[in-house]
Backbone as CSV, one residue per row, in Angstrom:
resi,resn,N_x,N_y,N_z,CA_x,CA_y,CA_z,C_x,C_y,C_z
1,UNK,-10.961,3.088,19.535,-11.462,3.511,18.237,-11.082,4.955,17.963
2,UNK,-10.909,5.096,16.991,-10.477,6.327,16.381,-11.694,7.448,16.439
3,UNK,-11.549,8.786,16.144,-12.373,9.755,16.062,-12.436,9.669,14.162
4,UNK,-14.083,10.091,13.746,-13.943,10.279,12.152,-12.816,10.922,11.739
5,UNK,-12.340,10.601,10.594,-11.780,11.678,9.656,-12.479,12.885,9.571
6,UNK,-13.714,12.681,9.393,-14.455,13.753,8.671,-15.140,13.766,9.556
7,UNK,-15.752,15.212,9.907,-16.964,15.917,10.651,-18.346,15.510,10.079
8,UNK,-18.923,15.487,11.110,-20.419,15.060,10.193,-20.917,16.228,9.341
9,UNK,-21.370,16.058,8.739,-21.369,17.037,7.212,-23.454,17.241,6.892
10,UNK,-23.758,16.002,7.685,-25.537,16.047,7.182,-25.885,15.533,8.405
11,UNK,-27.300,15.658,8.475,-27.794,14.626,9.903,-29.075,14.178,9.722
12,UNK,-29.501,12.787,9.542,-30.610,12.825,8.926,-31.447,11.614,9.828
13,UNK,-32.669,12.220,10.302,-33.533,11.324,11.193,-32.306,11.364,12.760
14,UNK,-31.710,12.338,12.902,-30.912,12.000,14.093,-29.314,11.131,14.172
15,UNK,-29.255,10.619,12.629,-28.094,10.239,12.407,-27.031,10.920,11.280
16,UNK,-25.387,10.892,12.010,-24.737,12.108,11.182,-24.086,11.194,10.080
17,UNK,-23.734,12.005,8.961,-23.487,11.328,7.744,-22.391,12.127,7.884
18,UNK,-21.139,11.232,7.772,-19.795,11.696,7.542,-18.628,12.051,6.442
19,UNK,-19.516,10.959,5.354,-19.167,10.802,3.944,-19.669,11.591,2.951
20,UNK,-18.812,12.724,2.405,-19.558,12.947,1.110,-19.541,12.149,-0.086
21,UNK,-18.880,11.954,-0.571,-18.594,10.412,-1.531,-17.744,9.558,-1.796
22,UNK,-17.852,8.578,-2.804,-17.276,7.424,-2.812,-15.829,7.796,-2.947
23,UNK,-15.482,8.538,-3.411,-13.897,8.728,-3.101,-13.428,8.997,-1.237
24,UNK,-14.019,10.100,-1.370,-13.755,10.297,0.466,-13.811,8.985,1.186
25,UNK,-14.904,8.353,1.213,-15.132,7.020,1.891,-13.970,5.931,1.286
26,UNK,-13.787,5.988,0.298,-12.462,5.091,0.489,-10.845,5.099,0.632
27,UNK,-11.110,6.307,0.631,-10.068,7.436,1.599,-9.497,6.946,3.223
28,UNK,-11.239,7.295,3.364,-11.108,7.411,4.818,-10.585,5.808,5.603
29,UNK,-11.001,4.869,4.392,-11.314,3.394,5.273,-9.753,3.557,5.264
30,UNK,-9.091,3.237,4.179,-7.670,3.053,3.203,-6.906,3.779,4.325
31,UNK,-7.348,5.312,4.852,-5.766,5.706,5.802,-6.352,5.309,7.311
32,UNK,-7.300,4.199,7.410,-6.953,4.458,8.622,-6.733,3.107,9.201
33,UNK,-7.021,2.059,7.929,-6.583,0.295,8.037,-5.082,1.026,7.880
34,UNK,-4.513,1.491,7.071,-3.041,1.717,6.623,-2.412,2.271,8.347
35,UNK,-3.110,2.653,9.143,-2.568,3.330,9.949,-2.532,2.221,11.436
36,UNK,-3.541,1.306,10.984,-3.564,0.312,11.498,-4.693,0.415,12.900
37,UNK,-5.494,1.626,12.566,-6.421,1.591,13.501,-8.201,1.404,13.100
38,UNK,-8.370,0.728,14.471,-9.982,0.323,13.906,-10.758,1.213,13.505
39,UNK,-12.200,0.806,12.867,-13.100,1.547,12.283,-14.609,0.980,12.435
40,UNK,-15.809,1.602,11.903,-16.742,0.954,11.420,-17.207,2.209,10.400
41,UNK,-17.339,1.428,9.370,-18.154,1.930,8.160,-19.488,1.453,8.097
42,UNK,-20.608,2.396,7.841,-21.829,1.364,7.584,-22.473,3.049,6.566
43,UNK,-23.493,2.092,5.677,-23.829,2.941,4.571,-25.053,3.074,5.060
44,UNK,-25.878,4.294,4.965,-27.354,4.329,5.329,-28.234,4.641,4.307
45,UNK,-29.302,3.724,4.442,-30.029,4.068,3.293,-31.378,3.964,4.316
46,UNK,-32.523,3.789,3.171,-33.593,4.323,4.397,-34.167,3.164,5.054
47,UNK,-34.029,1.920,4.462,-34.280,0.599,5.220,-33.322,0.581,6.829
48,UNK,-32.525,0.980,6.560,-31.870,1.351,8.108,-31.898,2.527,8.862
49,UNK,-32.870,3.332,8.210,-33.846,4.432,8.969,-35.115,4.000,9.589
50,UNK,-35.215,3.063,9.005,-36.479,2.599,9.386,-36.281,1.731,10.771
51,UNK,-35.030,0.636,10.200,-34.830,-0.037,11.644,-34.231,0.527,12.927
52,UNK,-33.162,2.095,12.584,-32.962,2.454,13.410,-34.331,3.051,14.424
53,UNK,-35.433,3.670,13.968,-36.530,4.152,14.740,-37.100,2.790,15.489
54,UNK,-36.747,1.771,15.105,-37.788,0.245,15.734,-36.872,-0.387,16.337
55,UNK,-35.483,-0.561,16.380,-34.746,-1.481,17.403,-33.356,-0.556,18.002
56,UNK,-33.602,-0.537,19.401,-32.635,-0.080,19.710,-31.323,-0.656,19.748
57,UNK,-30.838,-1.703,19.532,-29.665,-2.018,18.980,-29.444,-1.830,18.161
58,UNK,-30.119,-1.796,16.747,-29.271,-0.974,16.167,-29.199,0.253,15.558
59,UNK,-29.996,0.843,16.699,-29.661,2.175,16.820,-28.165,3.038,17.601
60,UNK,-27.846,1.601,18.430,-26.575,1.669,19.212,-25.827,1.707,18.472
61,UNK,-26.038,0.609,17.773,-24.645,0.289,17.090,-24.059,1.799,15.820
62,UNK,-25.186,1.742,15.097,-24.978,3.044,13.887,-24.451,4.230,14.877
63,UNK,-24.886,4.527,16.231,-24.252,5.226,17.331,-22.591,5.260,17.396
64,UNK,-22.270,4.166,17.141,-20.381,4.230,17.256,-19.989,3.707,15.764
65,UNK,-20.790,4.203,14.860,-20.027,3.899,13.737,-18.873,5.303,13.774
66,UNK,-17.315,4.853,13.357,-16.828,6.151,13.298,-17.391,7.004,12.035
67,UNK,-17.789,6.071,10.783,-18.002,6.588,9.245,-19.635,6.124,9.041
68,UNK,-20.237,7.058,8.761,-21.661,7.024,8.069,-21.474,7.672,6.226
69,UNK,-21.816,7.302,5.434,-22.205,7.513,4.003,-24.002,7.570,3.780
70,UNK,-24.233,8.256,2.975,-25.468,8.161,2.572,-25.407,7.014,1.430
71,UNK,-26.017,6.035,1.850,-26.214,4.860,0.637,-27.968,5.095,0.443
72,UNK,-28.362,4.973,-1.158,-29.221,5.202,-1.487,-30.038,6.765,-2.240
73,UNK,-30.485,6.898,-3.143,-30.850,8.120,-3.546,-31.707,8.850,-2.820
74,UNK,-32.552,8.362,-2.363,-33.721,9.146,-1.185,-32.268,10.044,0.020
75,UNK,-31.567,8.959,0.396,-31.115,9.500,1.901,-30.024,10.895,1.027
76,UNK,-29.368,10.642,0.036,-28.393,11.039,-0.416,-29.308,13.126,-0.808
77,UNK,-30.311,12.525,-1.580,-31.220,13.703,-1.440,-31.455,14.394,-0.407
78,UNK,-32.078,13.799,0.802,-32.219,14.682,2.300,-30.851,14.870,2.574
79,UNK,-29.959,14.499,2.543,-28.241,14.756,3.108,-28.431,16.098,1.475
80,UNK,-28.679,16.004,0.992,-28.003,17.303,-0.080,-28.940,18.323,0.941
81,UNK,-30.372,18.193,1.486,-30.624,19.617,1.523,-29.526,20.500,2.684
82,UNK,-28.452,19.506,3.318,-28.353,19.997,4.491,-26.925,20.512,3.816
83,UNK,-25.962,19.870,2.792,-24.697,20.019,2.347,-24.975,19.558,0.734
84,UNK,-24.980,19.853,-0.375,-25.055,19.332,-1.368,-23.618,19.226,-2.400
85,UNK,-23.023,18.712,-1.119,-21.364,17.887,-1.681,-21.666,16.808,-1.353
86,UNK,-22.852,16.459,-1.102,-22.955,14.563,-0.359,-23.967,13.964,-1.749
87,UNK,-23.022,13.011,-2.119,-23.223,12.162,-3.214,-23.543,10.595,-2.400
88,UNK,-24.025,10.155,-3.306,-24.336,8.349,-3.019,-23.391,7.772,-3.009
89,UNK,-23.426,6.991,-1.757,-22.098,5.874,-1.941,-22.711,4.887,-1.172
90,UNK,-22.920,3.603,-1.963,-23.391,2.515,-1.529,-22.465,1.594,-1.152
91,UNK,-22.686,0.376,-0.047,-21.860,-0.784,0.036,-21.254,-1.677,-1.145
92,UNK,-22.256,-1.390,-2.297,-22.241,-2.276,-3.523,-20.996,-1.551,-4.045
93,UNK,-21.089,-0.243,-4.181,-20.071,0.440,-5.095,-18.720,0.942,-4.439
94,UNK,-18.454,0.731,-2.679,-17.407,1.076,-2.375,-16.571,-0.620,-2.538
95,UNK,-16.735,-1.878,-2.656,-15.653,-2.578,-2.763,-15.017,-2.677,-3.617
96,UNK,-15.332,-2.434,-4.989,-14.350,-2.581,-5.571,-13.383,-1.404,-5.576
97,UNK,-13.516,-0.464,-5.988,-12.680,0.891,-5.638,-11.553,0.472,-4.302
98,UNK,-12.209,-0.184,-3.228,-11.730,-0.102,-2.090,-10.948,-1.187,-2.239
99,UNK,-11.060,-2.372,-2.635,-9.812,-3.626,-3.219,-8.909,-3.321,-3.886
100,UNK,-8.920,-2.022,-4.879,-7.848,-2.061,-5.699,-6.654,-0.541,-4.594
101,UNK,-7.460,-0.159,-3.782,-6.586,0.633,-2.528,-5.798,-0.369,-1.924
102,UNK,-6.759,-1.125,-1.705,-6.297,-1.706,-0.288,-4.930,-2.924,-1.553
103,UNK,-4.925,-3.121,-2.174,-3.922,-3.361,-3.111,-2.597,-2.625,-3.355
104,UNK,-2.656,-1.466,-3.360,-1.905,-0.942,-3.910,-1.142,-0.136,-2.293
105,UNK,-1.859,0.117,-1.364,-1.109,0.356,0.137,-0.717,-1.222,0.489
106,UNK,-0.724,-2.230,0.046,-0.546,-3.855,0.603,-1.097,-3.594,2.042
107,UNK,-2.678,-3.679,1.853,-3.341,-3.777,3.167,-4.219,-5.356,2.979
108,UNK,-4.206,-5.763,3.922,-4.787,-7.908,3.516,-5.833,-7.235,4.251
109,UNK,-7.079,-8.067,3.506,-8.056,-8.097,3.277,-8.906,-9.344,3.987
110,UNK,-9.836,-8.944,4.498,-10.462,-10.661,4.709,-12.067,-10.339,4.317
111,UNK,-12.828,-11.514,3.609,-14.170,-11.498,3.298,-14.866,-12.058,4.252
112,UNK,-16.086,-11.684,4.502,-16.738,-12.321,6.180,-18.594,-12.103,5.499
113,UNK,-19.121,-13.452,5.430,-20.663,-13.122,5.549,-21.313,-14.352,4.185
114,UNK,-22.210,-14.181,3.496,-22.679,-14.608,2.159,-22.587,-15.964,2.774
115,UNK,-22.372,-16.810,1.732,-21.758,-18.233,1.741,-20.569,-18.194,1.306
116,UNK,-20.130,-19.912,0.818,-18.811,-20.173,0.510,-19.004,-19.817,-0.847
117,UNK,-19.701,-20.359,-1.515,-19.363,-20.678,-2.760,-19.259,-19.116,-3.439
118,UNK,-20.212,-17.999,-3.030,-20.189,-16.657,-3.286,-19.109,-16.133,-2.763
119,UNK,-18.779,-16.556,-1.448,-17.268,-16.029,-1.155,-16.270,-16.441,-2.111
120,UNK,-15.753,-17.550,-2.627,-14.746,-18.176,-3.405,-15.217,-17.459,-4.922
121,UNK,-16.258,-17.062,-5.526,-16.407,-16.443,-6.763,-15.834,-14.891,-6.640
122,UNK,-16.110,-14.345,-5.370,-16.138,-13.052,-5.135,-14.997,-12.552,-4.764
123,UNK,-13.807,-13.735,-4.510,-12.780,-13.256,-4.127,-11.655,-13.483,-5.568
124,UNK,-12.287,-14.028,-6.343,-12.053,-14.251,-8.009,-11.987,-12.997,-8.287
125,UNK,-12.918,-12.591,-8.423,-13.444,-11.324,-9.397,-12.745,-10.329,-8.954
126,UNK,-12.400,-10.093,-7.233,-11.682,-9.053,-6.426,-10.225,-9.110,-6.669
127,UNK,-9.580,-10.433,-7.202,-7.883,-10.614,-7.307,-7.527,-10.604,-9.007
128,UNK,-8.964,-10.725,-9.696,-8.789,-10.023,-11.246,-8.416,-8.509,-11.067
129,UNK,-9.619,-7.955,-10.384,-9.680,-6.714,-10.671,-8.825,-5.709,-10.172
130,UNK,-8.126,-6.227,-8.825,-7.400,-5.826,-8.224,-5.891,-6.340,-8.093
131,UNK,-5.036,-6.543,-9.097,-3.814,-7.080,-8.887,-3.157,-6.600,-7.574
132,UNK,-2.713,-7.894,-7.521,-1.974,-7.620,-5.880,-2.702,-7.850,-4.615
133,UNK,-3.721,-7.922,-4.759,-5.288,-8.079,-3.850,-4.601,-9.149,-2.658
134,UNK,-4.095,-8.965,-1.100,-4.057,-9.967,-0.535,-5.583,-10.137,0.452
135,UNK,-6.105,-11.525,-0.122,-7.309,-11.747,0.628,-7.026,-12.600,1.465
136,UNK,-6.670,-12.627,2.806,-6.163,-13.722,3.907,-7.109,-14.579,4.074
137,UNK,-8.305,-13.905,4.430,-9.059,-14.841,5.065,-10.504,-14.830,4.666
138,UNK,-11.197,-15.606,4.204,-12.647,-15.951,4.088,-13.923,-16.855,4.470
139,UNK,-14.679,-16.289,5.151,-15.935,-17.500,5.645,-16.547,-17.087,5.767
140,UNK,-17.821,-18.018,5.868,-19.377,-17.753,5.623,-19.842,-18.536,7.199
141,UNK,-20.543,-17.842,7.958,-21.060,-18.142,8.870,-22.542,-19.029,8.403
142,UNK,-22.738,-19.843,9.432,-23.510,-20.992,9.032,-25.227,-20.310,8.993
143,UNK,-26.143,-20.327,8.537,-26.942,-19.881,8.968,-28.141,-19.882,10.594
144,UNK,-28.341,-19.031,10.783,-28.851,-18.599,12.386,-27.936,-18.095,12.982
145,UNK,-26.521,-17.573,12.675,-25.210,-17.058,13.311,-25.814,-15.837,14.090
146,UNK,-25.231,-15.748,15.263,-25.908,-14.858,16.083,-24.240,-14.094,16.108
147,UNK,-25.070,-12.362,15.140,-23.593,-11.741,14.851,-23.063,-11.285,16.381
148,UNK,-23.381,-11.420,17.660,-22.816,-11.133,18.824,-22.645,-12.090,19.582
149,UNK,-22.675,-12.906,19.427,-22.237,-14.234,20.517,-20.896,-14.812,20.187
150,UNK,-20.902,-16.579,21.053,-19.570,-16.597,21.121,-19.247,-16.727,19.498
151,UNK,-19.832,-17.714,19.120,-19.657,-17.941,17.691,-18.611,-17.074,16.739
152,UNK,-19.535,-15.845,17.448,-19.137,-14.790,16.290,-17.694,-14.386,16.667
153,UNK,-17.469,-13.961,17.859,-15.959,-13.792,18.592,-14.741,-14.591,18.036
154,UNK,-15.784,-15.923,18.119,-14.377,-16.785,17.572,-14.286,-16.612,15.964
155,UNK,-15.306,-16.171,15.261,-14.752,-16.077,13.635,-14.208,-14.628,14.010
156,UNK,-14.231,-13.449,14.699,-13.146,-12.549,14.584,-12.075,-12.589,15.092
157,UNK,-11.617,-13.639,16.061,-10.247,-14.371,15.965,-9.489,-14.582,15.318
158,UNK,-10.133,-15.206,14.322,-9.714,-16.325,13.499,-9.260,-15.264,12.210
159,UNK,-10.208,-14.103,12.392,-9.475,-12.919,11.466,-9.065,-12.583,11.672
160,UNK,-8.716,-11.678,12.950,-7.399,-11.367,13.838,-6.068,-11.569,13.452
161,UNK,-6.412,-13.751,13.892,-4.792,-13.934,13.784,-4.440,-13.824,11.782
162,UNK,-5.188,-13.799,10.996,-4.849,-14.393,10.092,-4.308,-12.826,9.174
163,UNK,-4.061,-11.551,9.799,-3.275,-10.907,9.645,-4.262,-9.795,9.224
164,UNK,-5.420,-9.912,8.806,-6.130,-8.874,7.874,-6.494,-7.434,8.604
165,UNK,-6.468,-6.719,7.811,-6.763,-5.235,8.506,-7.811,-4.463,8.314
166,UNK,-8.897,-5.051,6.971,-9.915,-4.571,6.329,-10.699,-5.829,6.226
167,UNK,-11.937,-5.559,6.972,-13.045,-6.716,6.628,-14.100,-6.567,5.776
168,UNK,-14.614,-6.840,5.080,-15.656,-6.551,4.268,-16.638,-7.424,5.047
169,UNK,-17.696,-7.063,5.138,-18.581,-7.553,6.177,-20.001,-7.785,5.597
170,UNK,-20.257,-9.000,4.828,-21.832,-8.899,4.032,-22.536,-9.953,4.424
171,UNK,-23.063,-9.750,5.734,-24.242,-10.233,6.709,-25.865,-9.682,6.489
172,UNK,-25.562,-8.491,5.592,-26.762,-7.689,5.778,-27.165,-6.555,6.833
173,UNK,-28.286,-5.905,7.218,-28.809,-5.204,7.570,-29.971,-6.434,8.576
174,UNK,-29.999,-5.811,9.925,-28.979,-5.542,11.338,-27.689,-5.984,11.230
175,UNK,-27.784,-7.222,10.668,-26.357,-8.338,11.579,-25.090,-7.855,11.441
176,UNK,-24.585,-7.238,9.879,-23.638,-6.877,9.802,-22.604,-5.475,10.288
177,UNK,-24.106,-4.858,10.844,-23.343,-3.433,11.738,-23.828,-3.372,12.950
178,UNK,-24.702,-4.667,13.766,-24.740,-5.156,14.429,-22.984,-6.140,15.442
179,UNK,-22.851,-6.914,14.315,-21.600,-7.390,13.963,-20.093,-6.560,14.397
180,UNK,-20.291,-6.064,13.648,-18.871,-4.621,13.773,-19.160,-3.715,14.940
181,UNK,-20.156,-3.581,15.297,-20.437,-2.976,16.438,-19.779,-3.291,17.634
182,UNK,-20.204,-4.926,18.074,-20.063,-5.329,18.875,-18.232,-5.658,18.961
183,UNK,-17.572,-5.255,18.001,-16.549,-6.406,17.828,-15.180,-5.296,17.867
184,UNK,-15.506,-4.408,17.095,-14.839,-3.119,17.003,-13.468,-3.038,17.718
185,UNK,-14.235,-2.120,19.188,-13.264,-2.070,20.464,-12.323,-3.161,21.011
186,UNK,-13.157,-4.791,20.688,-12.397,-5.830,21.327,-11.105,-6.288,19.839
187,UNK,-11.543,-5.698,19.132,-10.286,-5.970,17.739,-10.065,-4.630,17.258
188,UNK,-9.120,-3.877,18.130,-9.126,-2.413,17.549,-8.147,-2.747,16.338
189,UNK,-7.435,-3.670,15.675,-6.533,-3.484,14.405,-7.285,-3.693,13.038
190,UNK,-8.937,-3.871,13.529,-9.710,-4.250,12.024,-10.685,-3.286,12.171
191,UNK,-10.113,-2.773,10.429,-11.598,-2.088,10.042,-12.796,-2.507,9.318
192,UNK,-13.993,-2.088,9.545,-14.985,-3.363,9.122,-16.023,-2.030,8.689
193,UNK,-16.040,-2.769,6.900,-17.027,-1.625,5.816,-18.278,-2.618,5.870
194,UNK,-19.290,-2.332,6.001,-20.555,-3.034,6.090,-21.168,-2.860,4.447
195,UNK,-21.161,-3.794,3.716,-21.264,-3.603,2.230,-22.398,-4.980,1.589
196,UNK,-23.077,-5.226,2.496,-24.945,-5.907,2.587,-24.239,-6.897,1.582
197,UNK,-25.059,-6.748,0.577,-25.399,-7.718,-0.900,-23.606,-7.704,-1.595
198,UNK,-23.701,-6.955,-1.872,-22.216,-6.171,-2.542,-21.129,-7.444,-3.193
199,UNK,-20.864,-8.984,-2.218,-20.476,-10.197,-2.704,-20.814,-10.560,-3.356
200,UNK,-22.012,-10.933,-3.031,-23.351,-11.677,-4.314,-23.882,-11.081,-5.752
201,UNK,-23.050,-9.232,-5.713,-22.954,-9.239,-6.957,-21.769,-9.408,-7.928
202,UNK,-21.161,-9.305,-6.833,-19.568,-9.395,-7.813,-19.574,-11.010,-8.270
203,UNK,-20.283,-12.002,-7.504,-20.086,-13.632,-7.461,-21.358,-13.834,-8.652
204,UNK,-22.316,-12.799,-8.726,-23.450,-13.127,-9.979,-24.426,-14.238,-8.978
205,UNK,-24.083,-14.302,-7.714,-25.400,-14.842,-7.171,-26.703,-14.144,-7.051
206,UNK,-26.365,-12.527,-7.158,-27.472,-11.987,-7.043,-27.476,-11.111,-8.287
207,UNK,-28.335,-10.517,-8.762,-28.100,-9.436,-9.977,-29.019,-8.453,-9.203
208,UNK,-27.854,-6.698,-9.375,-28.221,-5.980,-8.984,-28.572,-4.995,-10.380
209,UNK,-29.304,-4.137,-9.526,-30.351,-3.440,-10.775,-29.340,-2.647,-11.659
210,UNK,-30.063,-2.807,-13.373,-29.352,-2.336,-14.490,-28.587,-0.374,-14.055
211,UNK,-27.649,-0.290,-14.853,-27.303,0.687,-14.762,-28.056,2.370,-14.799
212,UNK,-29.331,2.053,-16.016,-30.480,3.453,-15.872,-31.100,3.176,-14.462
213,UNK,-31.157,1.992,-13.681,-32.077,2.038,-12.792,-31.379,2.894,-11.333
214,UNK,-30.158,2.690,-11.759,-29.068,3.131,-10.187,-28.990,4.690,-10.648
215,UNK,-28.761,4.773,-11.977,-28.181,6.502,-12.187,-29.696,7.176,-11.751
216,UNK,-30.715,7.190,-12.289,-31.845,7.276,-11.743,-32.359,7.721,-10.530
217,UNK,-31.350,6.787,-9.381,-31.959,6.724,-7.790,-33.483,5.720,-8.163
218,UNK,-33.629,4.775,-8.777,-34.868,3.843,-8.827,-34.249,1.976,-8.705
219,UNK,-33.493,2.022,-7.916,-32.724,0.634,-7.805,-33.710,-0.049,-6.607
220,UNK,-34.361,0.808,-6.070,-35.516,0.243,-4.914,-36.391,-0.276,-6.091
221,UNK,-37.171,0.240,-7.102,-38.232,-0.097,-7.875,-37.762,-1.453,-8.673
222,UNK,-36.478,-1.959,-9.064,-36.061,-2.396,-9.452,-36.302,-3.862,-8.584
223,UNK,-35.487,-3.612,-7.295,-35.935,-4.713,-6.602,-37.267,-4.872,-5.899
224,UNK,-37.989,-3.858,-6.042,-39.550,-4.233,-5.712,-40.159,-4.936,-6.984
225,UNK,-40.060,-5.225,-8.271,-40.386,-6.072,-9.160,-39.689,-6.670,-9.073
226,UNK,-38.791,-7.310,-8.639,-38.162,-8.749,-8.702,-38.727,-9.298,-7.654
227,UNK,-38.905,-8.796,-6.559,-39.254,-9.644,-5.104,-40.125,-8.906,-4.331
228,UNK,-41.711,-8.730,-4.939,-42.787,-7.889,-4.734,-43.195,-8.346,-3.146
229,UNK,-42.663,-9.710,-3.023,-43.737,-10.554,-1.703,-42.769,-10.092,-0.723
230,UNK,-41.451,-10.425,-0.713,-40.724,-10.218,0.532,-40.755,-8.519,0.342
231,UNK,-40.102,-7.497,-0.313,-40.252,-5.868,-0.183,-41.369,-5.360,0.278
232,UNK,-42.650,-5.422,-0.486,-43.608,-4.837,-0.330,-43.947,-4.011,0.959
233,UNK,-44.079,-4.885,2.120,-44.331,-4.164,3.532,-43.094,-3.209,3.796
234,UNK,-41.838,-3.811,3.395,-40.713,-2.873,3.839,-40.619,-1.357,3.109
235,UNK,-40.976,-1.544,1.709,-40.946,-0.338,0.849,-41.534,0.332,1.522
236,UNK,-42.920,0.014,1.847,-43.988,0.960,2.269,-43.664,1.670,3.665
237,UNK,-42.738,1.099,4.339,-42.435,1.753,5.794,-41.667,2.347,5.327
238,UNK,-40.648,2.148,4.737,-39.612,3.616,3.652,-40.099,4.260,3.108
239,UNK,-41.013,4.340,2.438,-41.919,4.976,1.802,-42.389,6.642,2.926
240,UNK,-43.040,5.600,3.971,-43.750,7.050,4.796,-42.641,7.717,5.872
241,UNK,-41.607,6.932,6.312,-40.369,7.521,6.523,-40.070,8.913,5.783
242,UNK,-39.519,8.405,4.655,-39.154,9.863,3.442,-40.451,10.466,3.523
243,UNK,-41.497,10.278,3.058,-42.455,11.616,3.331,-42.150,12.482,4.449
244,UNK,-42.339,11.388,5.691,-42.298,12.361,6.902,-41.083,13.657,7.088
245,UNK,-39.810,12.605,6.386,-38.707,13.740,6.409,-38.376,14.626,5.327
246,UNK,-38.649,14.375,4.294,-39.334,15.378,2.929,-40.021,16.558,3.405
247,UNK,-40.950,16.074,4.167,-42.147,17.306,4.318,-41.619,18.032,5.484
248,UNK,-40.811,17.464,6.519,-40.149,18.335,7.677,-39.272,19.397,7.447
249,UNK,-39.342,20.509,8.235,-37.861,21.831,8.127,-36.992,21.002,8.012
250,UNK,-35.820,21.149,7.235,-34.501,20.841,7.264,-33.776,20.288,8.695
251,UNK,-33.951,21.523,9.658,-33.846,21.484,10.818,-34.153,20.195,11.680
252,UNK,-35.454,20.163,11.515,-36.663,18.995,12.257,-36.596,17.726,11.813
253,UNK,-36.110,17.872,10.193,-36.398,16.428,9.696,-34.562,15.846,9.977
254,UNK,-33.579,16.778,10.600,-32.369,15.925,11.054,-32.250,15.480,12.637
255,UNK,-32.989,16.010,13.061,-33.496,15.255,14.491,-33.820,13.812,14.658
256,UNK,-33.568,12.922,15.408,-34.092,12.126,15.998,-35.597,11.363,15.792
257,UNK,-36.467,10.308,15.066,-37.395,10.681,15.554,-37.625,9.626,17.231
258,UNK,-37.069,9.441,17.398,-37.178,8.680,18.524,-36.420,9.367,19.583
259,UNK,-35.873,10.842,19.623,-35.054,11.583,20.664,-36.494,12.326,21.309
C-alpha cells in the first residue's frame, strides 16, 4: 500500500483526516488507481466516530485507510477548528465527480455492494453522466455476506481478474471499510472509495435529503424524519459524541477517546 498523498491535515477523536475537499479527494483516488497502486478511501462522519470508540475492528481498519475525508457537517466543523481548508466531502458526492475522472484517464471501474437491480440503474446513470465510463464489473453480495471471509475473497477475485482498478464499495458502515480493509494488501492493484448509500441514490432507490437540507449541514435531521425508529438511538450517540468534542481543547478533543 501506498503512503497518503496528503499529510493528515486534522485529527479528530484520534483519527487523521487527510482530505481537504472534494476536489483533492478525487485527485488523490484518480492518481493513484492511474498509477496503478492500491488504496482505501473511507469518509468519516460521526456515525463512524461513534463505531470507531465501540468496535475495535473497525477501528483497525479506518487505522490503514491511506485517505480519510471529513464526510458530514458536524465532523467537517471540528476538522475546520484544527485547518479551516477542510470542506465536506461525502461518499454520496465523490462518485460522480470521480466517474467522469476515472473516464477521462480510461481507468475501469467496478461497482461492489447494494443489490442488482440498484447496481444495473446506477451503472445507467454513471455511463450517461460519464461518457466513456468503463464499468467492468458489478455485484451485489447476497445478504448476511460476511465482508471478510471466504465469500468475500472470492468476489475480489472476480474483480481482480475482470481488469478494474477503482471499486466503489457500497456495503455501508462497518462492512464496507471493514471490506477494503481486509482486502487491500492481498489486491494491491485496486483502489476501494467507501461511498455507503451513494448507489441507491443515483438508482432513486433511496432519496437523499433535498438540497437546503445538505447546504445547511442538516441532512442528519432530514433522515431522522424519514426513519425516526431505526436513527433515533444512533442520532443520540452522535449527538453526545459532538458535544463531548465541541466542548474539548482543540488539542484534547483530537485525541483518541479510547487511547
Amino acid at each position: 500500500m501506498t503512503q497518503p498523498l496528503h499529510p493528515e491535515i486534522a485529527r479528530i477523536d484520534g483519527q487523521p483526516i487527510h482530505l481537504a475537499t472534494l476536489d483533492q479527494a478525487v485527485a488523490a483516488a484518480i492518481a493513484e488507481a492511474r498509477a496503478g497502486r492500491g488504496f482505501r478511501l473511507f469518509t468519516l462522519n460521526l456515525d463512524h466516530i461513534v463505531k470507531r470508540r465501540e468496535d475495535a475492528r473497525f477501528r483497525a481498519a479506518y487505522r490503514r485507510a491511506e485517505f480519510v475525508s471529513a464526510d458530514g457537517a458536524p465532523v467537517a466543523l471540528l476538522a475546520r477548528r484544527q485547518n479551516p481548508a477542510v470542506r465536506r466531502t461525502t461518499g454520496a458526492d465523490l462518485v460522480l465527480p470521480l466517474a467522469c475522472e476515472a473516464a477521462r484517464a480510461g481507468i475501469p471501474v467496478a461497482l461492489f455492494g447494494t443489490d442488482e437491480a440498484t447496481l444495473v440503474r446506477a451503472a445507467g446513470v454513471l455511463r450517461r453522466a460519464a461518457p466513456g465510463l468503463t464499468i467492468v464489473h458489478h455485484e451485489a453480495p447476497r445478504l448476511g455476506f460476511d465482508p471478510v471471509g471466504t465469500e468475500a475473497e472470492a468476489a475480489l477475485e472476480r474483480i481482480a481478474r475482470s481488469g478494474a482498478r477503482l471499486v466503489l464499495v457500497a456495503l455501508g458502515a462497518p462492512k464496507q471499510e471493514l471490506f477494503a480493509a481486509e482486502f487491500a494488501e492481498r489486491f494491491p492493484g485496486l483502489g476501494f472509495v467507501c461511498i455507503g448509500a451513494a448507489l441507491d441514490f443515483l438508482a432513486g432507490t433511496q432519496i437523499r435529503a433535498p438540497e437546503p437540507f445538505r447546504r445547511l449541514g442538516l441532512e442528519w435531521l432530514w433522515r431522522l424524519g424519514t426513519n425516526p425508529v431505526r436513527l433515533a438511538r444512533r442520532y443520540a450517540k452522535c449527538a453526545l459524541v459532538l458535544a463531548a468534542l465541541l466542548l474539548a481543547p482543540v488539542g484534547r478533543g483530537a485525541r483518541s477517546a479510547e487511547a
